[in-house]
Each structure stands twice: as C-alpha cells, then as structure tokens.
C-alpha positions as a printed NumPy array, in Angstrom:
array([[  0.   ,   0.   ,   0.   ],
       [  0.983,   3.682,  -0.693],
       [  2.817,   5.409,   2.701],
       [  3.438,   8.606,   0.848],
       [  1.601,  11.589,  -0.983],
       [  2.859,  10.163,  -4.323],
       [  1.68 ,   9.225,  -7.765],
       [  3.299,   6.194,  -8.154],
       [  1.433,   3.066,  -6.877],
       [  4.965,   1.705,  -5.652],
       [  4.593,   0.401,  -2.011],
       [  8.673,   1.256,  -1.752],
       [ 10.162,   4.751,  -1.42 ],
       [  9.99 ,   5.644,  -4.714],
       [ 11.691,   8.201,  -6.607],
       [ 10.368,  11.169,  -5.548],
       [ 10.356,  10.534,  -2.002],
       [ 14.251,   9.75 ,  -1.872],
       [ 14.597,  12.797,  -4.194],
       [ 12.855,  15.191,  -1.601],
       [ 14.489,  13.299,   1.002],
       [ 17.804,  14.393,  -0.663],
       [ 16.748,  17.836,  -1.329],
       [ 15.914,  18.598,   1.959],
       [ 19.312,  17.578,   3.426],
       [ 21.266,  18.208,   0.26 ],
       [ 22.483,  21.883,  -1.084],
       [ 22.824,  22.569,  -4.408],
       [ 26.425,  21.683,  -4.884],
       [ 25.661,  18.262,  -3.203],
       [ 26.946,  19.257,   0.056],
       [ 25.2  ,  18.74 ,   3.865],
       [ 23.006,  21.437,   4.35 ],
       [ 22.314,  22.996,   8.042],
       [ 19.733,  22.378,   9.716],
       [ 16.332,  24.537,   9.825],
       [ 15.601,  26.64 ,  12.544],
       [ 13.665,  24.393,  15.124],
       [ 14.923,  21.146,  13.726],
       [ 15.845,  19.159,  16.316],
       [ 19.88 ,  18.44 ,  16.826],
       [ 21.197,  15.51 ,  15.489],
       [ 22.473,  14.089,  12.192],
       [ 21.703,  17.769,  10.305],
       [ 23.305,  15.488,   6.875],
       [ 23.377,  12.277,   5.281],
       [ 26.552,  13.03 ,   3.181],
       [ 29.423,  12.466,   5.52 ],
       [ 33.252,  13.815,   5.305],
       [ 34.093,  10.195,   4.214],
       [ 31.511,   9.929,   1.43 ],
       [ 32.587,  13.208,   0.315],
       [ 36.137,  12.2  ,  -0.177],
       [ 34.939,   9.209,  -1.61 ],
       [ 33.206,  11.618,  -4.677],
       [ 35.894,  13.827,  -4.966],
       [ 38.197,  11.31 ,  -5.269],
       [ 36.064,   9.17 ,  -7.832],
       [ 35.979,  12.773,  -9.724],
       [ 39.673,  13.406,  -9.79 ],
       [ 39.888,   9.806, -10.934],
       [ 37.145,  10.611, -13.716],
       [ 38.776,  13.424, -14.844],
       [ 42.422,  12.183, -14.869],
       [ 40.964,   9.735, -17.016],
       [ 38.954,  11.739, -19.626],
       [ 41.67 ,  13.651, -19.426],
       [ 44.548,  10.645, -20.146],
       [ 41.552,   8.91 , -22.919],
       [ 41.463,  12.596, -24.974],
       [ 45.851,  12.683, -25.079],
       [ 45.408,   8.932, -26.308],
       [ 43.38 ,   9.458, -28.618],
       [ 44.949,  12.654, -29.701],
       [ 48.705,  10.965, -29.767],
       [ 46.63 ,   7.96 , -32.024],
       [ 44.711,  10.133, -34.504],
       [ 47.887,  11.721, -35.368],
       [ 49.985,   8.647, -35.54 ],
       [ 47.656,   6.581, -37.847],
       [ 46.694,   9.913, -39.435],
       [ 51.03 ,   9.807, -40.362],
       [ 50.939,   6.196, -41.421],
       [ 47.539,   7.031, -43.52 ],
       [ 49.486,   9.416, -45.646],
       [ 52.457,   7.941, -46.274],
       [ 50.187,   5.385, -47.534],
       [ 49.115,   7.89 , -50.311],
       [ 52.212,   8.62 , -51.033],
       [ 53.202,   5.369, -51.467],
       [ 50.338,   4.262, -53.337],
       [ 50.469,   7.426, -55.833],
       [ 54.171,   6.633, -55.984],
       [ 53.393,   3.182, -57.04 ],
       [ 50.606,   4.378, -59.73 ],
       [ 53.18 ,   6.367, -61.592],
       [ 55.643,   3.723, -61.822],
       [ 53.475,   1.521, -62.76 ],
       [ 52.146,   4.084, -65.512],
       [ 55.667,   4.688, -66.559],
       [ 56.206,   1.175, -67.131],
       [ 53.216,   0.608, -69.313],
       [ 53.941,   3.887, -71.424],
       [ 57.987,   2.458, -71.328],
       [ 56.121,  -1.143, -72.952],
       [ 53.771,   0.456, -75.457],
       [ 56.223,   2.549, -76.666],
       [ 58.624,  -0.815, -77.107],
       [ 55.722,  -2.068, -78.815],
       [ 55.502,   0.099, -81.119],
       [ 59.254,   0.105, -82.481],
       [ 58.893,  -3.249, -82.973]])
C-alpha cells in the first residue's frame, strides 16, 4: 500500500520521495546542508566527510581519465593519421611507376 503523498502506486520509497528526502538535506552543490531553525539536533546530513572524499576522489579519478583517454586518442589520430598518408604517397608513388612502365612497354611495342 501507498505510505506517501505520491503518484506512483509503488509500495517502496519511490523516486520522488528519496529525491525530496535528498533535497531537503542536500544543497545545491551536493553538500550537507544545516539544519532549519527548530529542527531538532542531530544528524543535520546524510553526506558524511568520508563519502565526500569518496566523490571527490572518484571525480579526480574521472577526470584524470577523460583527461589521459582525450591525449590517447589525440597521440593515435595523429599517428595513424602519419601512417595514412604515407600510404598515399606510397600508393600514388606506385601508380606512376606503374604508368611509366606501361607507357615504357607500349612505346617498345611500337618500335617493334
């Protein structure tokens, strides 16, 4: 049975109760908030020290990897992007020798 004002027929906490859960103890930058004026004392947050180091470390970790996956992928572009056009060159290299050769037969050919 439903044990909140909520439009979901969910007999859980559903979405919108753990969101307005979390906004009322939450900031907006995702910190503890303080408590209201009248609110009893106690546990004012459910974001502790520890869980915040625990983000801000998963962030840095994030980061120095988006960061590390761009300079990869950056360093690769431009390698293969190398190889890819000395390809070319190779391969228009080869199409003129081989047209050279051809012209050098027909005109053999034609002496004969």
């Amino acid at each position: 049975a439903q044990h909140h004002a909520c439009p979901c027929p969910c007999p859980c906490p559903c979405p919108c109760l753990v969101a307005a859960v979390v906004a009322a103890v939450l900031n907006p930058e995702g910190e503890g908030g303080e408590a209201e004026a009248g609110a009893p004392a106690g546990i004012q947050s459910l974001v502790t020290t520890a869980h915040r180091q625990v983000v801000r470390a998963r962030d840095a970790a994030w980061t120095r990897f988006m960061s590390n996956l761009a300079a990869d992928l950056d360093r690769l572009s431009a390698q293969y992007g190398a190889m890819y056009e000395a390809e070319e060159r190779w391969e228009a290299n080869w199409q003129g020798m081989v047209a050279d050769l051809v012209r050098d037969n027909a005109a053999d050919e034609t002496k004969d």
